[in-house]
TIVEX-294624 format. One record per residue (C-alpha): residue number from 1; y negated, z, x. Coordinates in steps of 0.2 Angstrom, whole numbers, plus 5000, padded with zeros to 4 digits. Example, Ala and Ser with C-alpha at 12.3 -4.5 7.8 and 13.67 -1.06 7.14 Angstrom:
BEGIN
R    i     v     w     u
R    1  5022  5039  5062
R    2  5005  5036  5068
# end
This chain:
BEGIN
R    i     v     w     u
R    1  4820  4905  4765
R    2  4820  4910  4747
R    3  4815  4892  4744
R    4  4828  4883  4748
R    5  4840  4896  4742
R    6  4845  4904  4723
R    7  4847  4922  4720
R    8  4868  4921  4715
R    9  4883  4914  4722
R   10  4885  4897  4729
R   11  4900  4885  4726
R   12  4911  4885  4742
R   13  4906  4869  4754
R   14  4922  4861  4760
R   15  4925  4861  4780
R   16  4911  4875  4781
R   17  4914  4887  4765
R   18  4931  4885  4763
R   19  4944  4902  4762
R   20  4951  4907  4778
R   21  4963  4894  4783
R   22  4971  4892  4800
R   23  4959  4885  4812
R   24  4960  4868  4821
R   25  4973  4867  4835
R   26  4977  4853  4847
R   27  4993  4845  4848
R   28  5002  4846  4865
R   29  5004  4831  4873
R   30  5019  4825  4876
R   31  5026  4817  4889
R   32  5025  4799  4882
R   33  5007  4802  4876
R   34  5002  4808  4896
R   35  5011  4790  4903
R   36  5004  4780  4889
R   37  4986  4787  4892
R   38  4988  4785  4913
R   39  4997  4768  4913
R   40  4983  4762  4898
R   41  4969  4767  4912
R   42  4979  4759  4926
R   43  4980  4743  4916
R   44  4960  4743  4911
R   45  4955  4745  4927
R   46  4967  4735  4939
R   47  4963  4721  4921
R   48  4946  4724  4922
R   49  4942  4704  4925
R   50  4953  4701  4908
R   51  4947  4717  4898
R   52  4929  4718  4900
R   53  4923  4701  4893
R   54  4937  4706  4879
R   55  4929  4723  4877
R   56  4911  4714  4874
R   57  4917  4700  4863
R   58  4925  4716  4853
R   59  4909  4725  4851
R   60  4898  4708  4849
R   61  4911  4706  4834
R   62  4908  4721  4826
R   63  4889  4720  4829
R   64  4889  4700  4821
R   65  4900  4705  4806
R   66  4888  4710  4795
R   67  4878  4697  4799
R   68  4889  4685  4794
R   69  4895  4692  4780
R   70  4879  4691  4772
R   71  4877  4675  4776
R   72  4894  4671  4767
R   73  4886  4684  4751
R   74  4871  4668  4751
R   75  4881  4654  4750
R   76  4887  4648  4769
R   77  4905  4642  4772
R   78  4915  4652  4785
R   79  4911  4642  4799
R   80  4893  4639  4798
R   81  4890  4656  4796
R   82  4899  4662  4810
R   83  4893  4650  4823
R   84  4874  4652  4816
R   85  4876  4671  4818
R   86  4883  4666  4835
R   87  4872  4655  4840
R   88  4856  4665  4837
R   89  4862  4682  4843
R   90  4866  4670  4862
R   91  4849  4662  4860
R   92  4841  4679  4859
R   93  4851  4683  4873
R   94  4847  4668  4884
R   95  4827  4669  4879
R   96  4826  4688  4884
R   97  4835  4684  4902
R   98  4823  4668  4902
R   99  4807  4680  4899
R  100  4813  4694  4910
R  101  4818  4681  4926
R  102  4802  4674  4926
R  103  4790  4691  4925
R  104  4802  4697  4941
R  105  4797  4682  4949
R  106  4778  4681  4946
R  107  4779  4703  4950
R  108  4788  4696  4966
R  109  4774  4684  4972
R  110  4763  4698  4969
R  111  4769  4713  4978
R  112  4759  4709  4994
R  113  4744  4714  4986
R  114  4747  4731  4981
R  115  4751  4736  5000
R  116  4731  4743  5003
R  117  4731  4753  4989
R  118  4749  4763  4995
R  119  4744  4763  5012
R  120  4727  4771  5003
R  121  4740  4786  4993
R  122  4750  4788  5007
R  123  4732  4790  5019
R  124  4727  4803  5006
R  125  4739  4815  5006
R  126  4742  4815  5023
R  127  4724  4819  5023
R  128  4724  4834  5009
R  129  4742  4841  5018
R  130  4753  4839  5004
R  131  4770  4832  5010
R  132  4761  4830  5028
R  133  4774  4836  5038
R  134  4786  4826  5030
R  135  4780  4810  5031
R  136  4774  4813  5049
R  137  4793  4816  5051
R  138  4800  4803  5041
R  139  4788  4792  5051
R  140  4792  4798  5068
R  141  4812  4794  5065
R  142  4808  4776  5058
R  143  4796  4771  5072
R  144  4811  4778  5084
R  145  4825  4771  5078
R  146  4814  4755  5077
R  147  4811  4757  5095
R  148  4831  4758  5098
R  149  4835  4743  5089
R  150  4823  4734  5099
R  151  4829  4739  5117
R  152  4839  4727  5125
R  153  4853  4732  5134
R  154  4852  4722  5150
R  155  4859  4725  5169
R  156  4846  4728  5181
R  157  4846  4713  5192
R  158  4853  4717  5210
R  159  4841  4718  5226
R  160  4834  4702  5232
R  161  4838  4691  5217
R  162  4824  4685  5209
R  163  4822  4690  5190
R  164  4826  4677  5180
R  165  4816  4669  5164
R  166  4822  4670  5147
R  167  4826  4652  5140
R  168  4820  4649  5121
R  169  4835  4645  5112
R  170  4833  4636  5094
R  171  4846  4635  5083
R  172  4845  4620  5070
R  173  4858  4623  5055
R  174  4860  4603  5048
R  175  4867  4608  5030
R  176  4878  4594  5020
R  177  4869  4591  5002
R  178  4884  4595  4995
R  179  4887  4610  5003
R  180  4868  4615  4998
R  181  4871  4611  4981
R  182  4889  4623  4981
R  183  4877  4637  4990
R  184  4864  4638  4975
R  185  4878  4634  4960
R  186  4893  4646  4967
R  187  4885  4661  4963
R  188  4883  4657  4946
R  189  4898  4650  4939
R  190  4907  4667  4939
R  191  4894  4674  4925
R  192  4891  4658  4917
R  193  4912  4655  4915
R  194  4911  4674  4908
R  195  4898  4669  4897
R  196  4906  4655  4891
R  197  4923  4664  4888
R  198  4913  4677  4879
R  199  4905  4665  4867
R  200  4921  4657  4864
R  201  4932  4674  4861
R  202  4916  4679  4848
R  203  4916  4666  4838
R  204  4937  4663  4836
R  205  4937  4684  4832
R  206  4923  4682  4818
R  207  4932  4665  4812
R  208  4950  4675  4811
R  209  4945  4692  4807
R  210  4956  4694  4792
R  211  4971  4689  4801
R  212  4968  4698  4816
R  213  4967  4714  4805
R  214  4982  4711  4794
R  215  4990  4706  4813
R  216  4984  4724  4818
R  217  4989  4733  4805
R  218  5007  4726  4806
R  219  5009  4730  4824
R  220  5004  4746  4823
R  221  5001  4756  4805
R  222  5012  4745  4793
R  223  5020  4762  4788
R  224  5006  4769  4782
R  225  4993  4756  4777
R  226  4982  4769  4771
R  227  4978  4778  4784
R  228  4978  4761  4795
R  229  4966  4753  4785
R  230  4956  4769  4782
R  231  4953  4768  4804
R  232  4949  4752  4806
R  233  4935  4754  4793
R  234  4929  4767  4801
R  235  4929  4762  4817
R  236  4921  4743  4811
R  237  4907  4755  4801
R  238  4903  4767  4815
R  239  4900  4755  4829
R  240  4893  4740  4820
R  241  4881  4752  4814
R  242  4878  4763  4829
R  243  4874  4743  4839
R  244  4861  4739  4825
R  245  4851  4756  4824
R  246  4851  4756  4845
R  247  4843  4738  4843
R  248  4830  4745  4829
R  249  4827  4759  4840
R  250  4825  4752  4855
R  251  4814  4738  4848
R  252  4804  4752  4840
R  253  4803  4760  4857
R  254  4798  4745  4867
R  255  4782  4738  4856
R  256  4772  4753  4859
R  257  4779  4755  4877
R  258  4775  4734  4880
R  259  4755  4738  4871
R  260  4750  4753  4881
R  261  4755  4747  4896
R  262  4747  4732  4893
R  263  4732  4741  4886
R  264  4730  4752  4904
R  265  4732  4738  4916
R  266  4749  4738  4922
R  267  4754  4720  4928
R  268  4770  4712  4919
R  269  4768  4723  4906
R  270  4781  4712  4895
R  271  4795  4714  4908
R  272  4794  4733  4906
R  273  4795  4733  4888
R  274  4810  4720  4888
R  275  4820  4731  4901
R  276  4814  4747  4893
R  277  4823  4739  4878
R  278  4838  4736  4887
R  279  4841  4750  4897
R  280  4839  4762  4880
R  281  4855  4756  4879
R  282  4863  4766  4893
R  283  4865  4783  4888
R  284  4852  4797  4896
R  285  4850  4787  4913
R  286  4843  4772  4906
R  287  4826  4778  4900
R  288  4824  4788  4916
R  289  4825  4771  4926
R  290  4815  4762  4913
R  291  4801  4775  4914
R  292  4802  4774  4934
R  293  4798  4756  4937
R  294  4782  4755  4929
R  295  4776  4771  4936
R  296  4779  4763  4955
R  297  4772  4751  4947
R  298  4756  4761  4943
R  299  4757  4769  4960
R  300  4754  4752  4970
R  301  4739  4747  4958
R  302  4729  4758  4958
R  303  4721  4769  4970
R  304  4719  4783  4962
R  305  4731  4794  4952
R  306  4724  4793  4936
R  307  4734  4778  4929
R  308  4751  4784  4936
R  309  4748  4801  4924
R  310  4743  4791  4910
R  311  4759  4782  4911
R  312  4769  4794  4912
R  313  4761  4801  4898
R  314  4765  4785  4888
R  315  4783  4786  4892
R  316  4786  4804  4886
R  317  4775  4804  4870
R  318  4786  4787  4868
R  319  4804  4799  4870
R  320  4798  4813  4861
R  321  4793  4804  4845
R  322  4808  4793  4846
R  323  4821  4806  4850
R  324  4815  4819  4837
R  325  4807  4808  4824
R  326  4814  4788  4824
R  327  4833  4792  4829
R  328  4836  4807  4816
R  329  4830  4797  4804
R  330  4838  4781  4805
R  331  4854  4788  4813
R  332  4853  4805  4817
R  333  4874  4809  4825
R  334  4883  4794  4816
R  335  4891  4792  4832
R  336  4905  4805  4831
R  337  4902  4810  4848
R  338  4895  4825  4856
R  339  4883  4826  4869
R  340  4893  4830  4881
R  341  4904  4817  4877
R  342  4893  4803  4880
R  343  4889  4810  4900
R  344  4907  4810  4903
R  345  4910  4794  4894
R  346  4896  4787  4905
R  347  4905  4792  4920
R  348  4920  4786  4916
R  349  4918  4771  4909
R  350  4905  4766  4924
R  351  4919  4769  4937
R  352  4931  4758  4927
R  353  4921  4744  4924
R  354  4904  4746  4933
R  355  4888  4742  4926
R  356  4895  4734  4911
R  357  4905  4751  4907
R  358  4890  4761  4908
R  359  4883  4752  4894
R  360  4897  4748  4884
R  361  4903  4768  4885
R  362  4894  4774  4869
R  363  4903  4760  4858
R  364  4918  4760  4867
R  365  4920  4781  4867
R  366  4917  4777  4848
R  367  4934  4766  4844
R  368  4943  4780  4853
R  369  4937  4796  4844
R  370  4940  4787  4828
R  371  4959  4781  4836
R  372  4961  4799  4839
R  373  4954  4806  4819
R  374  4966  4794  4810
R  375  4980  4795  4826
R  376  4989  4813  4827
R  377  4996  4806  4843
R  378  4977  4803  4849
R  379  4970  4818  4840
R  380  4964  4826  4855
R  381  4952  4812  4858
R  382  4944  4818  4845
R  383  4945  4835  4850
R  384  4939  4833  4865
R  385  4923  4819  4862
R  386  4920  4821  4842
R  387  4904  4830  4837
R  388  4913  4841  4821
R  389  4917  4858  4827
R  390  4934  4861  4831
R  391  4935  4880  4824
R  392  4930  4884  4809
R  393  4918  4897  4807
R  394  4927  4914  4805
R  395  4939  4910  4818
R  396  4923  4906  4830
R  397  4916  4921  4824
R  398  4932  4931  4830
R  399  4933  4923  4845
R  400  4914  4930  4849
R  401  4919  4946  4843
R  402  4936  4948  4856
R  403  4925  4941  4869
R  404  4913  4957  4865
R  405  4897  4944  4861
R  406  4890  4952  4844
R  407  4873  4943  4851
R  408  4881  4927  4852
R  409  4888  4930  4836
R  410  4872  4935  4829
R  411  4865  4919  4833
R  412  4878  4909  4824
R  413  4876  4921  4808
R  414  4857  4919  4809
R  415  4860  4900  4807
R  416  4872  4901  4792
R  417  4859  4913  4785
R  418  4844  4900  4786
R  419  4853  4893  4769
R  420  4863  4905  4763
R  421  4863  4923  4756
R  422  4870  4938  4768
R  423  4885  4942  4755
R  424  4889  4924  4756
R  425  4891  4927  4778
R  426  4901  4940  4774
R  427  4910  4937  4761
R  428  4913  4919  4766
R  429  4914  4922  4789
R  430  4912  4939  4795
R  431  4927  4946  4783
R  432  4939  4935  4786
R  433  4935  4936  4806
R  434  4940  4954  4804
R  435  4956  4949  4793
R  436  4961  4939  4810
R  437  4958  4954  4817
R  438  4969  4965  4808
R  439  4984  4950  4808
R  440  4983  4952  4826
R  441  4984  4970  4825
R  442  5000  4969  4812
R  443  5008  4959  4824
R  444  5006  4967  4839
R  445  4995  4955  4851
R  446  4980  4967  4850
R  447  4980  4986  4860
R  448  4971  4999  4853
R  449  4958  4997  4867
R  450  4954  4978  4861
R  451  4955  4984  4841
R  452  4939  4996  4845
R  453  4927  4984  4856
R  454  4931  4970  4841
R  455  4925  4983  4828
R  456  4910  4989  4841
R  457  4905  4971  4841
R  458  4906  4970  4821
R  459  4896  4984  4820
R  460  4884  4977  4831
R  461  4882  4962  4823
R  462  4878  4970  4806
R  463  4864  4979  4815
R  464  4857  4965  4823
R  465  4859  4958  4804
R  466  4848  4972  4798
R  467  4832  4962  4799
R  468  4839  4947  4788
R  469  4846  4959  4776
R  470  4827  4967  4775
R  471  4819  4949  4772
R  472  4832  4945  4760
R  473  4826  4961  4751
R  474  4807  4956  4753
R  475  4812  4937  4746
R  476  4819  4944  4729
R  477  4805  4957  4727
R  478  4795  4951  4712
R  479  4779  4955  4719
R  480  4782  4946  4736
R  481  4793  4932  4729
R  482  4782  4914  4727
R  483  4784  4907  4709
R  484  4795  4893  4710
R  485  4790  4874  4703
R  486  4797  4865  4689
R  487  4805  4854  4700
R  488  4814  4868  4707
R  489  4819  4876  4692
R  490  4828  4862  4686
R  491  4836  4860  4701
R  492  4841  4878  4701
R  493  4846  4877  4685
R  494  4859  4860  4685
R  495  4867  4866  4704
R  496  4869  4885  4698
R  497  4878  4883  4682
R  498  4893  4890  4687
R  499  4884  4905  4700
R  500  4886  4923  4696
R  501  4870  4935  4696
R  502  4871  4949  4705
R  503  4866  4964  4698
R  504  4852  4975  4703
R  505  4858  4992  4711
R  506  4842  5000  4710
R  507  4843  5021  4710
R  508  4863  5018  4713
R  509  4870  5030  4727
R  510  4887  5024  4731
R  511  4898  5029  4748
R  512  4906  5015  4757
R  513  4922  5019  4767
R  514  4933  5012  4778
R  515  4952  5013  4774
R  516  4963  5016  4788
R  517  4957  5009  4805
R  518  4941  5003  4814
R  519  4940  4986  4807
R  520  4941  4994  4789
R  521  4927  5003  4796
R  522  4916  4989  4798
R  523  4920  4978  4785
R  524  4915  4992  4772
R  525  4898  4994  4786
R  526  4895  4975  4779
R  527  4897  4978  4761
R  528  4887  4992  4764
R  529  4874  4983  4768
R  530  4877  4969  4756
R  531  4872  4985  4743
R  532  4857  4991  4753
R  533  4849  4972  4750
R  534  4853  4972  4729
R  535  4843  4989  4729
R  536  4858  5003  4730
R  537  4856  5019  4738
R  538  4871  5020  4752
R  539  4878  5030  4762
R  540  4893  5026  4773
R  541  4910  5037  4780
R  542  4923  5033  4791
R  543  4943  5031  4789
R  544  4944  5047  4797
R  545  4935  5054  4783
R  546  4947  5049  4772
R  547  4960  5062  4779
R  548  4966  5075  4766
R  549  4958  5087  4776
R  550  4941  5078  4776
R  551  4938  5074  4759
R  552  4934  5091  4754
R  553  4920  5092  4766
R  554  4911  5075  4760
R  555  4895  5075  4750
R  556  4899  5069  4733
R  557  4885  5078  4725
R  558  4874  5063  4726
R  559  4887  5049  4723
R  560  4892  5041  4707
R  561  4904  5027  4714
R  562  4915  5026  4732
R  563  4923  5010  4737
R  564  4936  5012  4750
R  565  4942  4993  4758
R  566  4956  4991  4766
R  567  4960  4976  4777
R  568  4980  4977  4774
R  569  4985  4972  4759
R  570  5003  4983  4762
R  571  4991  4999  4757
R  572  4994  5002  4740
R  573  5001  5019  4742
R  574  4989  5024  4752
R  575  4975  5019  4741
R  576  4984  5026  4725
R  577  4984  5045  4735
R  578  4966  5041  4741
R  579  4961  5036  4725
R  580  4969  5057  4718
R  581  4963  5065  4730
R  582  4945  5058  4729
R  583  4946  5060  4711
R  584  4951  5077  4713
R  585  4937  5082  4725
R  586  4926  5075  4708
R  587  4931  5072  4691
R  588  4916  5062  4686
R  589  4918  5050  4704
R  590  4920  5031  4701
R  591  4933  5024  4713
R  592  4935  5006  4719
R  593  4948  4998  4732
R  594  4943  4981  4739
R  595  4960  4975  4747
R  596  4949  4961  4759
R  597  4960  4946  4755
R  598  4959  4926  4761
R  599  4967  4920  4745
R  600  4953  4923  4731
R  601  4951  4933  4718
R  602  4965  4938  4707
R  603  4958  4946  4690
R  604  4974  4949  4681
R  605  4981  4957  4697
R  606  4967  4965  4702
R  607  4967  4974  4683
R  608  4985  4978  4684
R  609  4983  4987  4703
R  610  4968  4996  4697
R  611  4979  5002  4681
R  612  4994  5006  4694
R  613  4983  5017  4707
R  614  4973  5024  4694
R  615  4956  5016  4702
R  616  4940  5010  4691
R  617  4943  4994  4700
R  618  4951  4983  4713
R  619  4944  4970  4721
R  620  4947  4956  4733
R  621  4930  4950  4739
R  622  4913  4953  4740
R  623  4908  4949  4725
R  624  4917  4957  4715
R  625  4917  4971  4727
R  626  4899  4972  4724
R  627  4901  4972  4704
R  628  4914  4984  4704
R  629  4901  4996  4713
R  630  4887  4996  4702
R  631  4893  4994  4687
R  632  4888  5006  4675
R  633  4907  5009  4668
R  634  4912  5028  4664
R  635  4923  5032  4676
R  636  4944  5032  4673
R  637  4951  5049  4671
R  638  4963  5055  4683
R  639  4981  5054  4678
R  640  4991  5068  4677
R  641  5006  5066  4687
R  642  5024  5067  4679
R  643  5032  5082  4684
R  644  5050  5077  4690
R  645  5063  5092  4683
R  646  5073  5098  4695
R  647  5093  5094  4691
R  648  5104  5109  4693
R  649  5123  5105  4694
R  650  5131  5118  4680
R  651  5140  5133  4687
R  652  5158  5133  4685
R  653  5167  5147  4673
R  654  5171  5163  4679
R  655  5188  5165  4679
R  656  5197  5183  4669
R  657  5205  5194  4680
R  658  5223  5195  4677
R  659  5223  5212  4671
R  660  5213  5208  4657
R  661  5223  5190  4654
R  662  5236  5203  4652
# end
C-alpha cells in the first residue's frame, strides 16, 4: 500500500474526492414521460417486423463506420467505401452460415454412431447406482406412455360375428412440381427478403450518415446542439466500440476453443468454435449453451468419462482467462452498463423481439443509457442501467450508517483506503457522512434514538479501522518502509507539488473532544485516530465532559493541546465559553476548534474566529485540524474580560423643609 501512495495530501479527484455536494437524485417521472415510455414499448413490440431489421441495420452502422471511415482516410470515394465495407462484412456473414450449415449436416449423418457408446454411460450408472432410481423411473413412464399411445381403441366385436381383418391402406401424396418447388423456397424467402432489406438499409445509412445526423439533431436537440451532438458521439463511440472488442474477443475465445477441441478428438470441432463465437454474443447464457453442446458431444463419443472432463476443463480455463485477463484489457466496463443491467436487458429485450433481442440487448441497452446521461427527461435510464454509482461516497456512507451497517461501511472504507491515506477517508467521506447527519438533526428528520445508533455505527467503523490506521503507521516507519525507485521518486515528486506534509506528532499528548452531541463525538474519535497514526499520544472525552462542571475534573496534566469539533457551525458562543473555561482549568493549554465544514478551508476567517473566541486555532478540515494540533506554537493567553460598569440612574435632590426655606 505504501507504494502506490505518498506520505501528504492528495489533490481532490473529481466525481470521487469532491467536497460534499448534494448526492444524485432521480427525477420523478412525469406523466408524459410514463406514456411516452409504455406507448414506445407498445410500438416496438406490436412493430417488431418493421423495427428489428431497422434496429440491426442501426447497429451494423455503427459497427461498419469506422471501417469506412478509414477507408475514406486512404483515398476511397464514398461509395466505394461504403459498399466494400458492406460487402465484406455480409460475405463473412454468408461464409460463417455456409461453414456452420454444412458441419450440422455432416454431425447429423453421424449421430447414429454414437448410440452404443450412450447406451454404454447410461448401462454404467445404472450399474454403480448413481441416478438408478431415477432413470429406472424415468424409463418405466416412457415405456408406459408408449404403450398407451399404442392402444387402439376398438369395440369389441359382438357374439357370432366373425372378427374382421385389417385392410392395408396406402396412401400416395402425387405432389405438383410447382408446389414442391413453393415447399422448399417458402421457408426461405422471409429471412432472405430480411436479409436483403438489411443490406439495402446498411448501406443507404453509411452513404447519408451526415444527413441523417444533422436530420436528428434538428428534430430533436436543435436547441441545444451541444449537448445533442455531444450524445450522438457517445452513443456512435460506445457501441461501435463495444461490437468490435466483442468480435476481438470472441475471435480470441474461439481459436483456442476450435484447437483443443480438435486436439482431444471431439467431431466438428470447427462448428463449436464458430457457434462458440457467436453465442459470446449473448450476454451470460450464451457461453453456457456454447460450453453445453460439445460436452454432449463428448458424452456420446466416447465411452469413458475422461474426455467429457477434459472439455469441460477447456471451456472454463477458456472463461476464466478471457473474463479476467482478455476483456479487462481490451474493454474492461466501456459499456456503461452494470451487471445487473445487462440480465434485465436480456430479458427484456428477448421478449420483445425474441432471439434477435437477446442478442442485440447489450448494444441496444447501450443507445439508451447514453439517451438517458445527455436526456434529463431519460435520466433514469441511466439511473437505473448505468454502471457509475449513483450516490456519491459520503452520502453512501451515511446511508450504511442510518441502516446501522458500520461492517458494510467498513468494507467500502477499506476499498478507498487501498489508495489513499486514512485522514483523506475522513476528511474527504466519513466527516461529511456525519455533516448529513447533523443537517438532518438541525432540521428535525432524525429522533434522538436514530442520532445515537448513527454515532454507535461511526464509532464502530473507526474501530474496525483501527487495523488500517496501525498499517498505515508500520508503512511510514523508516525502518519497515521499502526505499522507493527513481522512478518513483520522480513520480512522487512531479504529482505532489502542491501536497502538504504532515507533521510528525511524535511524544505530543493532545485530548480530542467532541463538542455538543454524539456525532461531535465521533468525528473527534476519527481525528483522534488520524493523530495516533502521525505518532501523537491521544486521549479522547466526550461532549459531556465538556460541561462546566466536568471540566474541572479532566486530566490536563499530561496535555499540552485539546481540540474540541463541532459539527454545527452556529456554535461560536459555545466554543468561545469552552475555549475560557478550558483555559481557565490550564493557563499553559493550547486550544483548537474545528467547526467540520463542507465548504473548504477558509484561512483569513479561520484567523479572525480564532482571534474572536480567543483559541490558538480554528479549523475547518482535517488537515488543518491536524496541524493546528501539533504545532509547536506557545499557547494564546487568555483574555481578560471587560468588566461591564454598572449604570446608576442619579438620585434626585432632596427637597428643604419649609421651615428652613423660611
Amino acid at each position: 500500500m505504501a507504494a502506490n501512495r505518498r506520505n501528504g495530501m492528495h489533490p481532490a479527484e473529481p466525481g470521487v474526492m469532491g467536497v460534499v455536494s448534494s448526492a444524485r437524485t432521480l427525477p420523478r417521472m412525469s406523466l408524459p414521460t410514463v406514456a411516452t415510455v409504455v406507448t414506445a414499448v407498445a410500438a416496438l413490440y406490436f412493430g417488431r417486423e418493421v423495427f428489428l431489421p431497422i434496429a440491426i441495420a442501426l447497429l451494423l452502422t455503427f459497427a461498419l463506420a469506422p471501417m469506412v471511415s478509414a477507408l475514406k482516410r486512404v483515398g476511397l470515394p464514398r461509395l466505394p467505401a461504403v459498399i466494400a465495407s458492406v460487402l465484406s462484412a455480409f460475405t463473412v456473414l454468408a461464409l460463417f452460415s455456409f461453414i456452420v450449415a454444412t458441419q450440422v449436416s455432416e454431425l447429423a449423418q453421424n449421430i447414429p454412431l454414437y448410440q452404443s457408446n450412450i447406451l454404454t454411460k447410461v448401462r454404467s450408472l445404472k450399474e454403480t447406482g448413481v441416478g438408478g432410481g431415477i432413470i429406472a423411473r424415468l424409463s418405466g413412464v416412457i415405456e408406459r406412455i408408449g404403450q398407451e399411445l399404442d392402444r387402439q381403441e376398438t369395440s369389441p366385436p359382438t357374439a357370432g360375428e366373425p372378427e374382421r381383418e385389417p385392410v392395408p391402406v396406402e396412401i400416395i401424396a402425387r405432389e405438383r412440381p410447382l408446389q414442391v418447388l413453393q415447399n422448399l423456397i417458402g421457408p426461405l424467402i422471409s429471412p432472405l427478403a430480411s436479409a436483403g432489406l438489411i443490406i439495402v438499409v446498411v448501406i443507404f445509412m453509411l452513404l447519408e450518415r451526415e444527413d441523417l445526423r444533422d436530420r436528428f439533431i434538428r428534430l430533436v436537440g436543435y436547441g441545444d446542439l451541444h449537448r445533442t451532438t455531444e450524445a450522438l458521439q457517445d452513443a456512435g463511440k460506445r457501441v461501435g466500440r463495444y461490437l468490435l472488442m466483442q468480435l476481438v474477443v470472441n475471435i480470441l475465445y474461439a481459436i483456442p476453443i476450435t484447437a483443443g477441441l480438435w486436439v482431444l478428438g471431439i467431431p466438428n470441432a470447427l462448428l463449436w468454435g464458430l457457434l462458440a463465437l457467436a453465442l459470446r454474443f449473448v450476454p451470460y447464457i450464451g457461453p453456457i449453451i456454447g460450453a453445453l453442446l460439445p460436452l454432449l458431444l463428448a458424452l456420446a463419443v466416447a465411452p469413458g468419462w475422461s474426455l467429457v472432463l477434459w472439455t469441460a476443463g477447456l471451456f472454463v480455463a477458456m472463461e476464466m482467462i478471457t473474463g479476467n485477463v482478455v476483456e479487462p484489457w481490451l474493454y474492461g466496463s466501456r459499456t456503461g452498463l452494470s451487471p445487473l443491467a445487462i440480465i434485465v436487458a436480456a430479458i427484456f429485450w428477448t421478449w420483445l423481439w425474441g432471439p434477435l433481442g437477446l442478442v442485440l440487448s447489450t448494444p441496444l441497452t447501450v443507445c439508451l443509457v447514453v439517451l438517458g446521461r445527455h436526456v434529463p427527461q431519460f435520466e433514469f435510464l441511466d439511473v437505473l442501467f448505468g454502471n457509475e454509482p449513483v450516490l456519491e461516497l459520503h452520502a453512501r456512507l451515511y446511508q450504511r450508517l442510518l441502516a446501522g451497517d458500520p461492517e458494510e461501511a467498513t468494507d467500502h472504507a477499506e476499498e478507498f483506503l487501498e489508495e489513499k491515506y486514512l485522514f483523506e477517508f475522513y476528511d474527504k467521506v466519513a466527516i461529511p457522512a456525519l455533516l448529513l447527519g447533523e443537517q438532518d438533526r438541525v432540521r428535525g428528520v432524525m429522533g434522538d434514538e436514530q442520532r445515537r445508533q448513527v454515532a454507535a455505527s461511526a464509532q464502530m467503523l473507526v474501530t474496525n479501522l483501527e487495523d488500517s490506521a496501525r498499517e498505515e503507521t508500520e508503512d511510514d516507519d523508516p525502518a519497515t518502509a521499502e526505499p522507493a525507485t527513481a522512478d518513483e521518486d520522480k513520480q512522487a515528486q512531479g504529482e505532489g507539488a502542491d501536497d502538504i506534509e504532515l507533521p510528525d506528532g511524535a511524544d505530543m499528548p493532545v485530548l480530542c473532544a467532541g463538542g455538543r452531541g454524539e456525532l461531535d463525538d465521533a468525528a473527534a474519535a476519527m481525528l483522534a485516530q488520524v493523530l495516533e497514526v502521525l505518532g501523537a499520544t491521544v486521549s479522547k472525552a466526550s461532549f459531556a465532559d465538556m460541561d462546566p462542571a466536568s471540566i474541572r475534573r479532566l486530566e490536563l496534566d499530561a496535555v499540552d493541546t485539546v481540540v474540541v469539533g463541532f459539527l454545527n457551525r452556529d456554535s461560536v458562543k459555545h466554543a468561545r465559553f469552552l475555549v475560557r473555561r478550558l483555559k481557565r482549568a490550564k493557563s499553559a493549554l493550547r486550544v483548537g476548534i474545528v467547526f467540520w465544514s463542507k465548504d473548504g478551508n477558509d484561512k483569513k476567517r479561520a484567523v479572525e474566529l480564532a482571534d474572536d473566541i480567543n483559541a490558538d486555532f480554528v479549523a475547518y478540515g482535517m488537515v488543518d485540524a491536524v496541524l493546528g494540533a501539533l504545532s509547536s506554537d506557545p499557547p494564546v493567553a487568555l483574555k481578560v474580560a471587560a468588566k461591564r460598569r454598572m449604570r446608576r440612574r442619579p438620585r434626585p435632590a432632596k427637597k428643604a423643609p419649609l421651615a428652613a426655606a423660611k
